[in-house]
NUTIPA-132711 format. One record per residue: residue number from 1; x, y, z of N, C-alpha, C in turn. Coordinates in steps of 0.2 Angstrom, whole numbers. Layout:
BEGIN
NUM|X|Y|Z|X|Y|Z|X|Y|Z
...
This chain:
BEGIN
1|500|-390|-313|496|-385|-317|500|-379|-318
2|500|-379|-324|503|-370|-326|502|-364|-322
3|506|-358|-322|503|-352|-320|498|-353|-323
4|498|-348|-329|491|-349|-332|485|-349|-329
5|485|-357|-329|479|-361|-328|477|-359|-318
6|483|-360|-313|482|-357|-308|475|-351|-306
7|481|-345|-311|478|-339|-314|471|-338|-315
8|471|-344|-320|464|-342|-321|458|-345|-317
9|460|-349|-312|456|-352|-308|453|-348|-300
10|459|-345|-299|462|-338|-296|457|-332|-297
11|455|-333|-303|453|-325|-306|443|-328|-306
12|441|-335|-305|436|-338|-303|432|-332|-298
13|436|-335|-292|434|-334|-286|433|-324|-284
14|428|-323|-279|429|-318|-280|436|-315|-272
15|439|-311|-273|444|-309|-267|438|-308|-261
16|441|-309|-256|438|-307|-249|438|-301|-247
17|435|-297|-247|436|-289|-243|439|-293|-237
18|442|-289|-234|449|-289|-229|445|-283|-224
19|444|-287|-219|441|-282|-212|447|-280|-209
20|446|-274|-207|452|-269|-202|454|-273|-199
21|452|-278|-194|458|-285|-190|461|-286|-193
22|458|-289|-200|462|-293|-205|469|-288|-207
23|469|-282|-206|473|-279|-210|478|-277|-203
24|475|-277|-199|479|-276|-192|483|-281|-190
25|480|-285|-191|484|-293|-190|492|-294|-194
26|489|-291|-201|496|-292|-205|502|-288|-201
27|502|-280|-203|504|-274|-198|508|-277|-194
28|503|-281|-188|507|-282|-182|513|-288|-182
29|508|-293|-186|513|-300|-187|518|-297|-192
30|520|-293|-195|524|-291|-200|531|-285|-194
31|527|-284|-188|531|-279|-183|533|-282|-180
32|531|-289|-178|534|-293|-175|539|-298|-176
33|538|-300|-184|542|-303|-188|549|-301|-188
34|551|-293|-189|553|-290|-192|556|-285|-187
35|562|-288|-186|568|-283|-181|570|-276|-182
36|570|-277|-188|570|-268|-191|566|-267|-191
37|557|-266|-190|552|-263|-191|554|-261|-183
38|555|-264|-179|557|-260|-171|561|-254|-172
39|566|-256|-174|572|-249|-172|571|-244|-179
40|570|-247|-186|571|-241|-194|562|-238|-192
41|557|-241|-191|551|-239|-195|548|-240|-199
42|551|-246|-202|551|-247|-207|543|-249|-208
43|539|-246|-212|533|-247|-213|531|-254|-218
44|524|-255|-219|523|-260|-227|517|-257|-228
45|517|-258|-235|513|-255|-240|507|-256|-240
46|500|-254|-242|495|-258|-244|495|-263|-250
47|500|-263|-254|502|-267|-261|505|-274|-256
48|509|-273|-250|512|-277|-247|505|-281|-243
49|501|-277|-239|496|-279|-236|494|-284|-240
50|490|-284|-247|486|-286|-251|492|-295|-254
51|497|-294|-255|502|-300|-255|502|-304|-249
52|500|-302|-243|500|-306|-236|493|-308|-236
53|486|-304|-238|479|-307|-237|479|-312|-243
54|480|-311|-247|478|-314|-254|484|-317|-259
55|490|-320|-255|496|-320|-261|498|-315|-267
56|502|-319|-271|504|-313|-275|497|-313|-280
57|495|-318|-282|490|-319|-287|484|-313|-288
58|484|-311|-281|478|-304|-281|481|-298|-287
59|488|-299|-287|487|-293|-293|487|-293|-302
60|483|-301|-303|481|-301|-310|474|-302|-309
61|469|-301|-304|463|-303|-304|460|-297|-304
62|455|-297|-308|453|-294|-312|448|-285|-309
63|446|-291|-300|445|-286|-297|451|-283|-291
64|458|-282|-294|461|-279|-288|461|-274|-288
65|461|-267|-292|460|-262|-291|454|-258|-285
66|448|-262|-285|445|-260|-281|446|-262|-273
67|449|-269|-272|453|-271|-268|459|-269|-262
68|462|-266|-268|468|-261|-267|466|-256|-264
69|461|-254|-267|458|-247|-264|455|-249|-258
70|453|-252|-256|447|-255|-250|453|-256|-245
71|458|-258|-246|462|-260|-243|465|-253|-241
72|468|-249|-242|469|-242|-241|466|-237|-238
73|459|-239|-241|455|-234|-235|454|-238|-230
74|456|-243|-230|456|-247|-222|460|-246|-217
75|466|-244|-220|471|-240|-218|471|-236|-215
76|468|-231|-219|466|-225|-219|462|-222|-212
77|458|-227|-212|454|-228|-207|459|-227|-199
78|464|-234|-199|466|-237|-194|471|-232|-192
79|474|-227|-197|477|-222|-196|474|-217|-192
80|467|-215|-195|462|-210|-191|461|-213|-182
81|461|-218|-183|459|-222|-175|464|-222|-171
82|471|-220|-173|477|-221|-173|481|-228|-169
83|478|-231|-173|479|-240|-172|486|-239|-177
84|485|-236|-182|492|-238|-187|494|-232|-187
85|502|-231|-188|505|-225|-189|507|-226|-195
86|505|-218|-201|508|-217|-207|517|-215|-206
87|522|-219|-210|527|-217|-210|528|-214|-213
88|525|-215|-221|531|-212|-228|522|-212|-232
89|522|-207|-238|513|-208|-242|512|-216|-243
90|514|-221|-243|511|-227|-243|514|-234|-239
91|517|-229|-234|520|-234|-228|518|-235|-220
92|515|-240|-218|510|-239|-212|514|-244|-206
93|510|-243|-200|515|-246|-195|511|-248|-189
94|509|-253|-185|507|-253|-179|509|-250|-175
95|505|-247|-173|507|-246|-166|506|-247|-161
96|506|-246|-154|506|-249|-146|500|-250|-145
97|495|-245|-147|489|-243|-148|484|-248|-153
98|486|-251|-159|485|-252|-162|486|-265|-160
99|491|-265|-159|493|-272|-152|488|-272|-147
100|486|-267|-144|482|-269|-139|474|-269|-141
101|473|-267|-147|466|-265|-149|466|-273|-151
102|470|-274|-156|470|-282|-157|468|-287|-154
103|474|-285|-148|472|-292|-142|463|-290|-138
104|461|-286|-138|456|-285|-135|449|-288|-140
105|452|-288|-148|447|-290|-152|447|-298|-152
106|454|-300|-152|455|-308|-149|451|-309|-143
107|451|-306|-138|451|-308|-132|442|-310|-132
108|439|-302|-135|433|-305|-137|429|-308|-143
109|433|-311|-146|432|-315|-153|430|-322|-149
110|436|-322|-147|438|-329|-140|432|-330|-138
111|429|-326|-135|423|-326|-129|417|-328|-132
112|417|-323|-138|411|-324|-143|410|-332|-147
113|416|-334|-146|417|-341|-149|414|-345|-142
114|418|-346|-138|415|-348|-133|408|-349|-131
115|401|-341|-130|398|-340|-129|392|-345|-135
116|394|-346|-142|391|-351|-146|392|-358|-144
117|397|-359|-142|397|-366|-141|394|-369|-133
118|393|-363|-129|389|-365|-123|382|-367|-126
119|379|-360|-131|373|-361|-134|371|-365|-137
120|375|-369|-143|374|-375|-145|374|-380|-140
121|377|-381|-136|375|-387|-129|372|-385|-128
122|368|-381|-124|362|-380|-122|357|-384|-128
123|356|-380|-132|352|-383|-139|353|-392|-138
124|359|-396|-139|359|-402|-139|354|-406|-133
125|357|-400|-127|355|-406|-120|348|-404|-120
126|345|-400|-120|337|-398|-121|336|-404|-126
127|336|-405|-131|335|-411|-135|335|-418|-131
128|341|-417|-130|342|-422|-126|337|-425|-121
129|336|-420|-117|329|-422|-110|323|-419|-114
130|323|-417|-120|315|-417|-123|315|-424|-123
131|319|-429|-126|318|-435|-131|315|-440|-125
132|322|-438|-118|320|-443|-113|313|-441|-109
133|310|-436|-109|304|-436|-108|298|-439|-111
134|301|-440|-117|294|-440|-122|295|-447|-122
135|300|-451|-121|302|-457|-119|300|-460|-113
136|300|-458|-107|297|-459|-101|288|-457|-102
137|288|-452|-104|279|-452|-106|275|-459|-109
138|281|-462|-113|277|-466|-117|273|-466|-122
139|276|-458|-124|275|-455|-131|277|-458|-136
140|286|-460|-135|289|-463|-140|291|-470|-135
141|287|-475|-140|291|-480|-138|296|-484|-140
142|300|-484|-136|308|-487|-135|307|-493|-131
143|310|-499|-137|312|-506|-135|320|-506|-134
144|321|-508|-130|328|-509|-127|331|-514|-124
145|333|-519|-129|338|-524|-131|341|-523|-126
146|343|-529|-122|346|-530|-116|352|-536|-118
């Protein structure tokens, strides 16, 4: 398939708004990638963010201005929470602060995943002893082919 055609298949869909993790995530995975991000500072950009959430494609689609922008006042945000450190006017950087907010958000993301899937069991096995209940009643009758 052509760019082009890519492109316009691309320009379909609508982008994802990018929650604060999601942009925290780049940040950090991009500081840890990146052996000079340890010693220069070197920060990355929210045009940089927007290439890691979305490929390079997000910048012919038709909605990335507002995108971009959303994606910078997220920043902005994370700046204010001092999760992210501003280096330069559009160069951003995790911080120690910012590491630990993450794992904490993993730790209960994890938990909250966990905590559904006890729920769904429960959900199954109550079915389960409704069914054999209502089968020992004599409710439902079950022949059973020996």
């Amino acid at each position: 398939m052509s760019r082009l055609g890519s492109q316009k298949l691309f320009n379909l869909r609508d982008l994802r708004s990018s929650e604060l993790m999601d942009i925290l995530k780049v940040l950090a995975n991009r500081r840890f990638a990146d052996d000079s991000m340890l010693t220069d500072e070197k920060g990355i950009s929210g045009w940089e963010v927007m290439n890691e959430l979305h490929s390079k494609q997000w910048e012919y689609h038709p909605g990335w201005k507002f995108q971009l922008t959303q994606v910078e006042v997220h920043l902005e945000s994370l700046v204010a929470c001092e999760d992210v450190k501003r280096i330069a006017a559009n160069s951003y950087l995790a911080t120690g602060k910012g590491i630990r907010t993450l794992e904490e958000w993993k730790k209960d993301d994890r938990r909250h995943r966990q905590g559904v899937r006890i729920q769904y069991s429960i959900i199954g096995l109550t079915a389960i002893i409704a069914l054999a209940s209502l089968v020992q009643a004599k409710v439902i009758d079950c022949l059973i082919a020996w």
